[in-house]
C-alpha positions in Angstrom: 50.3 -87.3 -6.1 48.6 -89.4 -8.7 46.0 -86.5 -10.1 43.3 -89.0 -11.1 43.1 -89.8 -7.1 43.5 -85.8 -6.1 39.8 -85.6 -5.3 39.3 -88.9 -3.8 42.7 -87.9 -1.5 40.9 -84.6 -0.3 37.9 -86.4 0.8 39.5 -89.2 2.6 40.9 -86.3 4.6 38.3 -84.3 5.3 36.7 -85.4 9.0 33.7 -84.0 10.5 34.2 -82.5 14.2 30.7 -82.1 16.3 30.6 -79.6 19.2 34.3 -78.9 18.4 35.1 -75.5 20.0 34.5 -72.5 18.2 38.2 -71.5 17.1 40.2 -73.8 14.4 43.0 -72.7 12.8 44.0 -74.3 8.6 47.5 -74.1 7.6 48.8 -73.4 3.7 50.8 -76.4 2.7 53.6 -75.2 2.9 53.0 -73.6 6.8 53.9 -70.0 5.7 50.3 -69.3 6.3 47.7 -69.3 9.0 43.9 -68.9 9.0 42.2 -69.2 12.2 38.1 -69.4 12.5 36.3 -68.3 15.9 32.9 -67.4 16.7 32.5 -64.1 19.2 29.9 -63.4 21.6 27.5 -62.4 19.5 27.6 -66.0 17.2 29.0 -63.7 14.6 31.8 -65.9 12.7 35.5 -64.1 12.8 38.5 -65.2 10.7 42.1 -63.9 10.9 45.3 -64.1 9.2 48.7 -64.9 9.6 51.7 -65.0 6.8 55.3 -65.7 8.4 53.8 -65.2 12.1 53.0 -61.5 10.6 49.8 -60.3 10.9 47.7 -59.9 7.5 44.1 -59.5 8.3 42.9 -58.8 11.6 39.9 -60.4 13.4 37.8 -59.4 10.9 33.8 -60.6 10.8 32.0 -62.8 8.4 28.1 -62.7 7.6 25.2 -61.1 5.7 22.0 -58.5 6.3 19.0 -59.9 3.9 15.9 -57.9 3.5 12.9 -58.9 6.0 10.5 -61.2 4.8 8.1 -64.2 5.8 11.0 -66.4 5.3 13.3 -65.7 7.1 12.0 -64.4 10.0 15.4 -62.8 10.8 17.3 -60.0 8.4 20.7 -61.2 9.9 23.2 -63.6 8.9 26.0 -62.4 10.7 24.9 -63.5 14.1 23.4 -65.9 16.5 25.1 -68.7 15.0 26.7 -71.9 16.6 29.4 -73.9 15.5 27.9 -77.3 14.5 30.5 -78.9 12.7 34.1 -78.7 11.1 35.2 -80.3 8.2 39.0 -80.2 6.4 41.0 -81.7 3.8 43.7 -81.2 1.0 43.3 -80.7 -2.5 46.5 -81.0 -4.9 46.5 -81.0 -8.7 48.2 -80.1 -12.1 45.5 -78.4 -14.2 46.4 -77.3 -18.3 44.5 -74.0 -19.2 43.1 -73.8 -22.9 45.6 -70.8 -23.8 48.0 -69.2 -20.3 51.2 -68.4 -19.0 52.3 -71.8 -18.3 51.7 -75.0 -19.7 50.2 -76.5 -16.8 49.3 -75.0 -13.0 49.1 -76.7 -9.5 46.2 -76.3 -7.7 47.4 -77.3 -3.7 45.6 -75.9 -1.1 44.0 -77.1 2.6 40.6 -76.3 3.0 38.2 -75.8 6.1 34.5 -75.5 6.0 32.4 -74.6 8.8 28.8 -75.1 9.6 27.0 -72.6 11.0 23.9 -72.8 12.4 21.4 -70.4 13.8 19.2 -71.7 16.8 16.7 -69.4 16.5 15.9 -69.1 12.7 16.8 -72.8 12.1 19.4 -71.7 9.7 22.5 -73.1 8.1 25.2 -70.9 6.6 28.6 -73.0 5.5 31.8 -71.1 5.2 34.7 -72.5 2.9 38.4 -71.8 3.2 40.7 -72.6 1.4 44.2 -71.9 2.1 46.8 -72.1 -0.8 50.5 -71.1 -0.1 50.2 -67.5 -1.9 46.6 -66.9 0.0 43.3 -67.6 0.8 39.7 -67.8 -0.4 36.4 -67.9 1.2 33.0 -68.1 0.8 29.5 -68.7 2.1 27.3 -71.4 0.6 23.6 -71.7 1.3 22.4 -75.1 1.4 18.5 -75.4 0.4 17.2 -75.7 3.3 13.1 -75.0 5.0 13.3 -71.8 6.4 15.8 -70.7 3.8 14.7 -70.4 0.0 14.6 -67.1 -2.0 16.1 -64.4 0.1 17.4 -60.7 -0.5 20.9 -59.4 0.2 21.1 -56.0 1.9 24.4 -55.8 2.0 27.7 -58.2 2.4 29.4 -58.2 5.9 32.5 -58.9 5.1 35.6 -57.4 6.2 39.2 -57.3 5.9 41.0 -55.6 9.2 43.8 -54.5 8.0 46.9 -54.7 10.0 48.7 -51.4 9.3 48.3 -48.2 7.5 49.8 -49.6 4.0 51.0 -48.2 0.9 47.5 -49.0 -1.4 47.2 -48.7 -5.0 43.4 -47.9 -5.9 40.8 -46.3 -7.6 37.6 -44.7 -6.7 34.2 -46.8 -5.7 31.7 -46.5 -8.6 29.4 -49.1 -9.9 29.2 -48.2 -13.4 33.4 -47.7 -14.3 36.5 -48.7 -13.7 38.7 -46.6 -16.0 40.2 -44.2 -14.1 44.3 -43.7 -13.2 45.8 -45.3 -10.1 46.0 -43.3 -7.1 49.5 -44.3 -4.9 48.9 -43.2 -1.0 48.2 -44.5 2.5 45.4 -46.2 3.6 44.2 -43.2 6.5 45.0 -40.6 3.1 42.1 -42.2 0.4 39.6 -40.5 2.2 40.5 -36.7 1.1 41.7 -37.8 -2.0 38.2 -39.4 -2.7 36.6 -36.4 -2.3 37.9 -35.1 -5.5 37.3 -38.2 -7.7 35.8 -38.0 -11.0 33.5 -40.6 -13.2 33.5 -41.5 -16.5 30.6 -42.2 -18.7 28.2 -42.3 -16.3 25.7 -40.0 -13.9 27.2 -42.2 -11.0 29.6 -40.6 -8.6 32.0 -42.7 -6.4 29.8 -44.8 -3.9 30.8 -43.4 -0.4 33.5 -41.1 0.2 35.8 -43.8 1.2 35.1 -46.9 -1.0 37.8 -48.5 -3.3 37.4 -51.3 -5.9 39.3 -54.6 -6.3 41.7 -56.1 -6.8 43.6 -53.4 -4.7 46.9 -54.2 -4.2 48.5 -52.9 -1.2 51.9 -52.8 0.7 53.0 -52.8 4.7 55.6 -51.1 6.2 57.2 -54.6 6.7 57.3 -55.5 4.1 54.1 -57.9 2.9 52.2 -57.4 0.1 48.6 -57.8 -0.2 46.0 -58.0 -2.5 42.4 -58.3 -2.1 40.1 -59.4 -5.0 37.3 -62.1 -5.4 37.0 -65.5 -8.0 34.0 -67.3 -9.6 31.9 -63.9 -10.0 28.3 -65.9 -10.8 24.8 -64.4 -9.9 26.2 -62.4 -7.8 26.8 -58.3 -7.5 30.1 -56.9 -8.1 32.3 -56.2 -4.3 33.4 -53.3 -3.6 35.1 -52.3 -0.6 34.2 -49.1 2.2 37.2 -48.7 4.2 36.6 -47.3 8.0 39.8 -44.9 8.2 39.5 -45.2 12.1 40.7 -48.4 12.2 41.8 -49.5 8.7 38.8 -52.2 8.4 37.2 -52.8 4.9 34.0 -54.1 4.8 32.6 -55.5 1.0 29.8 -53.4 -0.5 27.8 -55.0 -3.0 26.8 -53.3 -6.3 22.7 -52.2 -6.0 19.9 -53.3 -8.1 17.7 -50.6 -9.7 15.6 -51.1 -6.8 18.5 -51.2 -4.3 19.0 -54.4 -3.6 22.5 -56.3 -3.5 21.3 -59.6 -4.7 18.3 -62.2 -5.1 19.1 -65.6 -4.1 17.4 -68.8 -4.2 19.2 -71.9 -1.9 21.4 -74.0 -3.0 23.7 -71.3 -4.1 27.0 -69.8 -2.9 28.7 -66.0 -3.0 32.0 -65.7 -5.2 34.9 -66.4 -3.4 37.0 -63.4 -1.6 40.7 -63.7 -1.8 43.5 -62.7 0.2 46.8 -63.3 -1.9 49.9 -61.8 0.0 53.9 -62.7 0.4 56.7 -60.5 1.1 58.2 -60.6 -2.4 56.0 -58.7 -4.9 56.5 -61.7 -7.7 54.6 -63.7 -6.1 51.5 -61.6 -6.2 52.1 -61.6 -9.9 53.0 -65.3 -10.1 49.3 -66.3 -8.2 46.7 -68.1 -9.5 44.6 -68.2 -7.1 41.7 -66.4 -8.9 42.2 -69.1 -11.5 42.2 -72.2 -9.1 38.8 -70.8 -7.1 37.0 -71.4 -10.8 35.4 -74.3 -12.1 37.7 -76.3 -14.8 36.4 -75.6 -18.3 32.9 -76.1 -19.6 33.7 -77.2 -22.9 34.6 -80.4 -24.1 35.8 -79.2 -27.9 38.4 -76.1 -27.2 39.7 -76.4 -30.6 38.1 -73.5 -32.1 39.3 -71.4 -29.2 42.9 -69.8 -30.1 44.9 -67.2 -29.4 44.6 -63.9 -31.4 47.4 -61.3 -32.6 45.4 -58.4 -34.9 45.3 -54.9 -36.1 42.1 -52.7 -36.3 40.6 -49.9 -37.5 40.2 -48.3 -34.1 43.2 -45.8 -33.6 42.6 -43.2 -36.1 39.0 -43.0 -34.9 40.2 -42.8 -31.0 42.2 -40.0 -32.4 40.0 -38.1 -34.2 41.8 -38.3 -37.2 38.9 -40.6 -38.6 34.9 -41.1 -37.3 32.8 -44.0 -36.5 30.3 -42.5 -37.9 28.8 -42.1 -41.9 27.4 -39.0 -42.0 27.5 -35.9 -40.1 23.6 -35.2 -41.8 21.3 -35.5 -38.9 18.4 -34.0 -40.3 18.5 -36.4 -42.6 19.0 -39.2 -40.3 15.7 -40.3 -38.6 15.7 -43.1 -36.2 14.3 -46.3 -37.2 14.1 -45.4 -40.8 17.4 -44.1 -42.3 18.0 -44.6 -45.2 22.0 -44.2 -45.5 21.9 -44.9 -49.2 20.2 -40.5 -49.5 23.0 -39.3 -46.7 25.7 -36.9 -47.9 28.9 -38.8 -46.2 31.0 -36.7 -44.3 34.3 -38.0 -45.9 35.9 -39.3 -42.5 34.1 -42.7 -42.1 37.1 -45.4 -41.2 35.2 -48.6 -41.4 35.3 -48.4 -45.6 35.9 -51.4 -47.9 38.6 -49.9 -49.4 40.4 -48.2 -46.2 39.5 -52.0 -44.3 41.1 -54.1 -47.3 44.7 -51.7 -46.3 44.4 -53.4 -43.3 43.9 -56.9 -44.2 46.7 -56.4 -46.6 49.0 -55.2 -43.8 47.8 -58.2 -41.5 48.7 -60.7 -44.4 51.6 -59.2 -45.1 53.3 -59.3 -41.5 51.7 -62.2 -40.4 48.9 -61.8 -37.8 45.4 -63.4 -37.5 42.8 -60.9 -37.8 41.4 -57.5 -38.6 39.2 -55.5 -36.3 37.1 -52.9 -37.7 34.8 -50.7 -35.8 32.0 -48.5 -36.9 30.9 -51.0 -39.8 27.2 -50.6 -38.9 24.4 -48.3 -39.1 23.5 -45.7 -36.3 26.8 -44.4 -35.2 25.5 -41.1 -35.5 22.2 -41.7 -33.4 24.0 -42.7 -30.6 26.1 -40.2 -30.3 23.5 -37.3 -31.2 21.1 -39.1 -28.9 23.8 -39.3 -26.0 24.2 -43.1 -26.6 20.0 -44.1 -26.5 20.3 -45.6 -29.7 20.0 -49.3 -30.0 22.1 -51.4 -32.9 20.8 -54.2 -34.8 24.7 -55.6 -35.2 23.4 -57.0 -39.0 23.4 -53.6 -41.0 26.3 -52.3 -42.3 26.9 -48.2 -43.8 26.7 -48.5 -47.7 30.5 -48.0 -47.7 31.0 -51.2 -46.0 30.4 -54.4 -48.3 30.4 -57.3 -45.9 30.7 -60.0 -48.5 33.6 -58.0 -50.8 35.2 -57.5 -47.3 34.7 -61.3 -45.9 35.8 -62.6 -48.8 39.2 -60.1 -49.6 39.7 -61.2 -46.1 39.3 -65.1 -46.5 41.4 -64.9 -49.8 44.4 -63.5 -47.9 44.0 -65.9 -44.7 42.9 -63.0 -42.1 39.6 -63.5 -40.0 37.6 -60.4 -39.1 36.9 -59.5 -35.9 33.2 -58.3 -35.5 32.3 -55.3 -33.1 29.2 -54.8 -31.2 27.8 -51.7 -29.5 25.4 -52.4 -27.6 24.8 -49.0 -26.2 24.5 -50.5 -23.0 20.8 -51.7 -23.8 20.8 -55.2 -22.9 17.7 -56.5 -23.6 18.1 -55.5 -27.2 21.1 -57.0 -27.4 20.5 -60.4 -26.2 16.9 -59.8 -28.6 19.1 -59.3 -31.2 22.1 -62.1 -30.3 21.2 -65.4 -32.1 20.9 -63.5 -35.5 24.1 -61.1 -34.4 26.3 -64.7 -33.9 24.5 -66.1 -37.2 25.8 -63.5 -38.9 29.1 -63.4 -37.7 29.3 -67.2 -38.1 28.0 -67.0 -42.4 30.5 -64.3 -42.6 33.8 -65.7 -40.8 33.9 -63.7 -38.2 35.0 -65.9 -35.0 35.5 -63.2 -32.6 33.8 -60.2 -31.2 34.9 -57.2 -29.6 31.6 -56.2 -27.3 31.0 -52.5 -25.8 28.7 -51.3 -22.9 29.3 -47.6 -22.9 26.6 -45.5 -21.3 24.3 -45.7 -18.9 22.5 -49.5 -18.3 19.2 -49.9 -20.0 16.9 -51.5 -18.2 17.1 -48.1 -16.5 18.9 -47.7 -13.2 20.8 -51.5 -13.4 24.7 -50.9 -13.0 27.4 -52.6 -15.1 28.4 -54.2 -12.1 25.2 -55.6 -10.6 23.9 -59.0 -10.4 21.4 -58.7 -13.7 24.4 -57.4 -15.9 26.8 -59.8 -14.5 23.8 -62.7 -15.5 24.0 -61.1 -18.9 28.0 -61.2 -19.8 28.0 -64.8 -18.6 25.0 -65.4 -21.0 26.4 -63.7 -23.9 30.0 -65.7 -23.3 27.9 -69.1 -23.2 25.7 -68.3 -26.2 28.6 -67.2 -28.1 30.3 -70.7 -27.5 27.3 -72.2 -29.1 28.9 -70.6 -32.1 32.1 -71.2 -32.0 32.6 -67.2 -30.9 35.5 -66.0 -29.2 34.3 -63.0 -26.6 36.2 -59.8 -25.5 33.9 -57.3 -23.4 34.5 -54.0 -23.1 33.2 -52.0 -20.2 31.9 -55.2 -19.0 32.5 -56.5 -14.9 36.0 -56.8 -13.8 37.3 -60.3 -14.2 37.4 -62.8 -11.8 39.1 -65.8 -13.5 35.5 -67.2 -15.4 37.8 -67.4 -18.3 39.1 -71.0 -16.7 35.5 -72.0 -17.1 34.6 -70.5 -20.2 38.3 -69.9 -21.8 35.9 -68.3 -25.3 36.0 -64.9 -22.7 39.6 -64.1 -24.4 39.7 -60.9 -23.0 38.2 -58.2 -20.8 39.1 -54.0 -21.2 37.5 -53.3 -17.2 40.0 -50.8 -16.2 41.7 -47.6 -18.2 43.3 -48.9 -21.3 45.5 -47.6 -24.1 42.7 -45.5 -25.4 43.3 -42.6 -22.7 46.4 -42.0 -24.1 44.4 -39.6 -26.6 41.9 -38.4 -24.2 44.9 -36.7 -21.8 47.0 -39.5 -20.8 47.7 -42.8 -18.5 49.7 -41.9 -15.8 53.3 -43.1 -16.2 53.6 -45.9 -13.5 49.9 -47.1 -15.1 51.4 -50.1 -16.3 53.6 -50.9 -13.6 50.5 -51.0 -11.1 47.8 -53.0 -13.6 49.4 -56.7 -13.1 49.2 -56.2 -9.4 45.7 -55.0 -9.8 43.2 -55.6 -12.9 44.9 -58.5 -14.6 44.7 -60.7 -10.8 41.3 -61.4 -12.4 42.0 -62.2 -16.0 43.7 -60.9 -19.0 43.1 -57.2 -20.2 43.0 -56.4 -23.7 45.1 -53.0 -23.0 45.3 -52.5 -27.1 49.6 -51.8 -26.5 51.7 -50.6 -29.4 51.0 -47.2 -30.1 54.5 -45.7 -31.9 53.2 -42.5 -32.9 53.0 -40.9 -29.3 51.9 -37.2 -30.6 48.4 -37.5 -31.4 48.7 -33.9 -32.7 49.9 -36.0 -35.5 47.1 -38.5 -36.1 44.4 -35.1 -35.6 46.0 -32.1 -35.0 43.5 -30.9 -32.4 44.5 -33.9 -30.3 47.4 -32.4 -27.8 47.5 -35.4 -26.5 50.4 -37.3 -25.9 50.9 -41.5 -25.1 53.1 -41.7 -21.9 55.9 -43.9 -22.7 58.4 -44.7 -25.3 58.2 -46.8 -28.1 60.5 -49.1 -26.5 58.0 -49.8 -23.6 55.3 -50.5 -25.7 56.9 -53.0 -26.9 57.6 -54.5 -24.1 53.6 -54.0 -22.5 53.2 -57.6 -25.2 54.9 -59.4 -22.5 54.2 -57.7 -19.0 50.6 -56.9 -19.9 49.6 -60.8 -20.2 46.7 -61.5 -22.9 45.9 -64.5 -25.3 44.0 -61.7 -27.5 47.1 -58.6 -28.7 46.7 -55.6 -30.3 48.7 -53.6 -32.5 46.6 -50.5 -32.1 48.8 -48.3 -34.4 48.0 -47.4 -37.6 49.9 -49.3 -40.5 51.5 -45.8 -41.7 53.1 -45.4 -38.3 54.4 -49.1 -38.4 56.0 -48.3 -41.5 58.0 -46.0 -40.3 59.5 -48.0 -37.1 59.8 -51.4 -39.1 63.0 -52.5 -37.5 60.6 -52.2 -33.9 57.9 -53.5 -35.1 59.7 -57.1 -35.4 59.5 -57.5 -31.9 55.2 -57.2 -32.4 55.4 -59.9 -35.3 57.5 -61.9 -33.5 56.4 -61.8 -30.4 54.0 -65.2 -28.8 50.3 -64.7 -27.5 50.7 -68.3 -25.6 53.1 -69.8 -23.3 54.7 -72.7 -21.4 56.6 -70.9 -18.8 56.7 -67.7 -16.9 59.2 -66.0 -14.7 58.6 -63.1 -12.7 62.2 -62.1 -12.7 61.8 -58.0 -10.3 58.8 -56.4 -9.5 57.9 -53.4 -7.3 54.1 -52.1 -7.6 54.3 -48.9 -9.3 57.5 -48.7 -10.3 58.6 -51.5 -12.6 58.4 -54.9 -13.2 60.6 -57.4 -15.5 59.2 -60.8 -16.4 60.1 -63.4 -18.9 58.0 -65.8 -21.0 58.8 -68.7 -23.3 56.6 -69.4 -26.2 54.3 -72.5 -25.9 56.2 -75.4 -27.8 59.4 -73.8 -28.4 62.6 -72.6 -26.6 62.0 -69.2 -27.4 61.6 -66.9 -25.2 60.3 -63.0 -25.1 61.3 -60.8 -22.2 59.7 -57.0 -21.3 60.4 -54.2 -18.9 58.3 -51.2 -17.9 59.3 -48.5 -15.7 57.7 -45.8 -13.8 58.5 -41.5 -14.5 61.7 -42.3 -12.2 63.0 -45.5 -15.0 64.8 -48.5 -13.5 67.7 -50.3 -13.9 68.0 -54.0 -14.3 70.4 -56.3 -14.0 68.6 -59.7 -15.7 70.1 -62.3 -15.1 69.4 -65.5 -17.8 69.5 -68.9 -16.0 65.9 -69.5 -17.2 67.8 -70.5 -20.1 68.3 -74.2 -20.6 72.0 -74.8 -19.9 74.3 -75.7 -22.8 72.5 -74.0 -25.3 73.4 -70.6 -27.1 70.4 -68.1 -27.6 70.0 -65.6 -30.6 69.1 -62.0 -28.6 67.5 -59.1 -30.1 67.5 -56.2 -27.6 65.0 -53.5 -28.3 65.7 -50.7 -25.4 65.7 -47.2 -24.8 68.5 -44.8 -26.5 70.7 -43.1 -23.4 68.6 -39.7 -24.3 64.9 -41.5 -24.2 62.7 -40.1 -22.3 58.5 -40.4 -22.8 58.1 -36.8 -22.6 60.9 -35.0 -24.7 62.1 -37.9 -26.6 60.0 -40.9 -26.8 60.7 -42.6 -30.4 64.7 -43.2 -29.7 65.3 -46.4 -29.2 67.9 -49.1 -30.2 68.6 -52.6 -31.1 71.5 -54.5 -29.9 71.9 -58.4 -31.2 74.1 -60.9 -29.5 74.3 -64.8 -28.1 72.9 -65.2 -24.4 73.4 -68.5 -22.7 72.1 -69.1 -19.1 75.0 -68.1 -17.6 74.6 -64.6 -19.1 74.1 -61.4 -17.6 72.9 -57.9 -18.6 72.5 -54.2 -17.1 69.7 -53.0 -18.8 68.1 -48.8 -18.3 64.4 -48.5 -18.6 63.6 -44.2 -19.5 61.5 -42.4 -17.3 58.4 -44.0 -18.4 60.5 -46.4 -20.3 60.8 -50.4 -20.8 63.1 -52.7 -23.0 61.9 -56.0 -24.9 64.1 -59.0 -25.3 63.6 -61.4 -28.1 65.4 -64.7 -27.5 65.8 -67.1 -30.1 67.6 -71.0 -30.0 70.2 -70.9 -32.3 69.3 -73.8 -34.3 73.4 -74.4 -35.4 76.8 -72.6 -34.5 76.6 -70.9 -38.4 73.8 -69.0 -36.6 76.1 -67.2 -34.6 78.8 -66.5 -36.5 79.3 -62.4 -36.6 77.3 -62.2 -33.3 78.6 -61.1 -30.0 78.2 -62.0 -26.9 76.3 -60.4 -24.8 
């Protein structure tokens, strides 16, 4: 299909059908799917469906509850509609993202949308589908209309009927966190095992007593897998989703104002859309970009100053507890508002130095990576943590051990960027008070990224990290930060929903239990064998991989810690856990020992032109390959669950006729992430396409391929083949 015609094709297409009857069924493109719309007897709009003839989602009902009011006269919005007209057509085109894993991605799907109408009220509610051939989205729009202007969600109708009791992998409700481990188990078991879920940083606990967030990726007894998420998260609260363990039906909840409400609205608008992705082979999950498609295309005309972004930090040791954020342990001498750092006694473990910071850009320059984050740089650290994280940062004023301009320009001198950090303590209307001067600064000082924090509990008081004001504020912070050329990665900020299409300066997102947990009692071993089913559906994670020094007790020794994996597999987390923004989270001491490994890190691309999903299984292992963008190299990971896995990979992504350079980084026959996690070994050979390899991933193992095009035959003379 010509793409400059793809829109003008959809709407010749599309038709209008008047007094139609209630039911009408859409199609994917390729037929594997089926979606069919009804109304029941109530006027309440029902949807179900179909993949293979197999039942996905059940009749499930569509619709909202908004607060009483003068307008409307009516709470509901989930019955006493009619049917008043249909309207379909196809969409296909090829789309290039701003940084990816492939070069360019089709957008093909057949869409439906239905106008509802309420007699009584004099109401209109439209409902879009679109069907792709990995899944469906959906959502309501609101035209402006006279007896429908500002209105108040109560809650979200939605539901998803499931079909069986599947396999799900989830964590807990809660509108304030997602960090927490994955929970494997049946749908009819989360209720018990709710009960004894935990929190994190917050007062907050889990919502109901059986509530689950998205994406949660689920599998049936036959054999389909299925994951439910949403895209386009805009002025909107955050889903979650309360599951009826009678008869396996979620229903969405939508994260509360501090006044309780679930959202204010104001016609024309729309929800985000809900998505159903689901096949019967578990790479396709992984292969969807669905979330992507149901965004708008980017917002930015100039993309140039958004790349990319490979860098080291000071952030380990101070996760550790080998080093601190903060200056000075003297609180008495520390008074809010008015400190004077310059008359504090240092406590002598402050990380963010100029001398300690200059290692690091020194260690950047010298292996070749783009930037240096440092955390703890600025003044308060020890407020906020004395004052249980009240304190509010002015993201300007460094410690008097941190010389910004010594530091910017020891940085510029050796070709690094810095990477700024902001705390905002969660107080949000300092922060966005404080944000033209914070992105000034960071701008006169060459810093072209920031990595941003919301830990605590929201201030304005009683507003959740997932509600509709804080989702407002991450958007606004992303779009001022493009107005100065700043790249963004939030931390505790919403899950994502694929906005980074739309505003590709969002180059990364934490939203879910990262690498940091490793020194606060562990990840679970089949954590990262579960996260590209679930968290990364949205958008890519900034998961901070790399750790080779797995016994914290050797970064602080009262940190008995341990990182669940070997070093092999945390090499190979740069190409399963997909991100245009990678960190080597180690310290440059335990890089030095390892340096042979540590190639793979240096080596290894942030952008690419291809992907292949070569085996999956949801927590237990997945294998995928990745060639660089504009090269014929190509980068390969594994990671395995506590059981290990073994692979045979088989090369024919390769292009034919051509002999590869291979440098196999892979666990040692005795590996093992508990008793021996640092042996590891490194095999180099010639691969063609036509080659072949068993491969052993430890219990909580992996193995990392780099692949290289030989550029002559002298290249591989002494090699093997593999």
């Amino acid at each position: 299909m010509n793409l400059k015609n793809a829109m003008l094709t959809a709407a010749l297409l599309s038709c209008a059908v008047w007094g139609a009857d209630a039911q009408q069924k859409l199609n994917s493109p390729n037929g594997n799917l089926e979606m069919v719309f009804d109304m029941n007897e109530a006027g309440t709009p029902v949807y179900t469906l179909n993949f293979k003839q197999k039942p996905v989602i059940k009749p499930s009902k569509l619709g909202l509850t908004v607060k009483p009011g003068e307008n409307p006269v009516s709470t509901s919005l989930n019955s006493g509609f009619e049917l008043t007209s249909t309207e379909t057509g196809s969409f296909d085109e090829m789309w290039q993202p701003v940084w990816g894993e492939e070069k360019e991605i089709r957008n093909h799907y057949n869409e439906m949308a239905v106008v509802l109408t309420q007699p009584e009220t004099e109401r209109q509610m439209l409902v879009r589908f679109r069907l792709f051939n990995d899944g469906l989205g959906f959502r309501y729009e609101f035209p402006q209309q006279p007896n429908l202007n500002y209105f108040v969600i109560e809650e979200e109708n939605t539901q998803f009927a499931m079909a069986g009791d599947h396999k799900a992998f989830w964590i807990p409700g809660d509108f304030d966190t997602q960090e927490y481990d994955y929970t494997t188990s049946k749908l009819s078991e989360i209720p018990g095992l709710m009960e004894t879920a935990i929190t994190f940083n917050t007062s907050q606990t889990p919502i109901r007593p059986v509530s689950v967030q998205t994406a949660l990726m689920m599998k049936s007894d036959d054999g389909l897998y299925i994951n439910l998420h949403e895209a386009a998260l805009v002025d909107y609260s955050c889903m979650h989703l309360i599951l009826n363990p009678e008869n396996l039906v979620f229903e969405s909840c939508l994260t509360p104002d501090a006044q309780g409400n679930k959202g204010h609205m104001q016609t024309d608008c729309t929800s985000p859309w809900r998505t159903v992705i689901v096949s019967d082979d578990a790479r396709d999950i992984l292969a969807s970009r669905i979330t992507l498609n149901l965004n708008e295309p980017c917002a930015y005309e100039d993309v140039s100053w958004i790349t990319p972004v490979k860098y080291v930090g000071v952030w380990w040791d101070m996760i550790t507890g080998k080093g601190s954020w903060a200056y000075t342990n003297d609180l008495n001498s520390v008074k809010l508002g008015v400190t004077d750092y310059t008359k504090t006694k240092p406590n002598g473990t402050h990380s963010a130095n100029t001398a300690n910071v200059k290692r690091y850009i020194d260690f950047a320059a010298d292996h070749g990576f783009d930037a240096v984050l440092v955390e703890g740089w600025n003044e308060g650290w020890e407020d906020w943590f004395a004052m249980s994280k009240d304190y509010v940062f002015d993201f300007v004023t460094p410690y008097p051990d941190f010389n910004v301009a010594e530091v910017r320009d020891y940085a510029a001198s050796k070709g690094i960027k810095m990477m700024m950090h902001h705390e905002t303590s969660a107080s949000v209307r300092n922060y966005e008070r404080h944000m033209d001067k914070a992105y000034q600064f960071m701008k006169d000082n060459g810093y072209n990224s920031v990595k941003s924090g919301y830990v605590g509990n929201i201030i304005p008081r009683g507003e959740h990290h997932y509600g509709q004001f804080m989702n407002n504020h991450y958007l606004y912070a992303v779009k001022k930060a493009a107005e100065y050329g700043v790249m963004v990665n939030a931390h505790e900020a919403v899950r994502p929903t694929g906005l980074c299409r739309t505003y590709p300066n969002l180059i990364g997102n934490e939203s879910a239990r990262g690498t940091e947990y490793e020194s606060f009692g562990g990840n679970n071993t089949d954590h990262t064998t579960i996260l590209p089913f679930t968290r990364l559906i949205g958008g890519p994670m900034d998961y901070t991989p790399g750790i080779f020094e797995t016994r914290c007790n050797q970064m602080n020794p009262e940190n008995n810690s341990q990182v669940r994996s070997t070093l092999a597999r945390q090499l190979a987390l740069y190409v399963t856990m997909y991100s245009p923004l990678q960190m080597a989270a180690d310290i440059p001491e335990n890089y030095e020992r390892f340096m042979d490994a540590f190639q793979f890190i240096k080596d290894v691309a942030l952008d690419w032109d291809e992907t292949h999903y070569l085996e999956a299984e949801p927590g237990d292992y997945l294998t995928i390959a990745r060639r660089e963008k504009g090269t014929n190299n190509w980068f390969v990971g594994c990671t395995a669950d506590e059981n290990g896995h073994q692979s045979v990979v088989a090369f024919d992504f390769l292009e034919p006729g051509k002999s590869y350079v291979a440098t196999i980084y892979k666990d040692a026959p005795d590996a093992n992430w508990e008793t021996n996690p640092q042996a590891y070994q490194i095999e180099k050979g010639v691969l063609t396409n036509k080659s072949k390899l068993n491969l052993k991933a430890a219990s909580g193992g992996g193995y990392a391929i780099s692949i290289k095009e030989a550029p002559d035959k002298l290249a591989l003379n002494g090699l093997k083949k593999l």
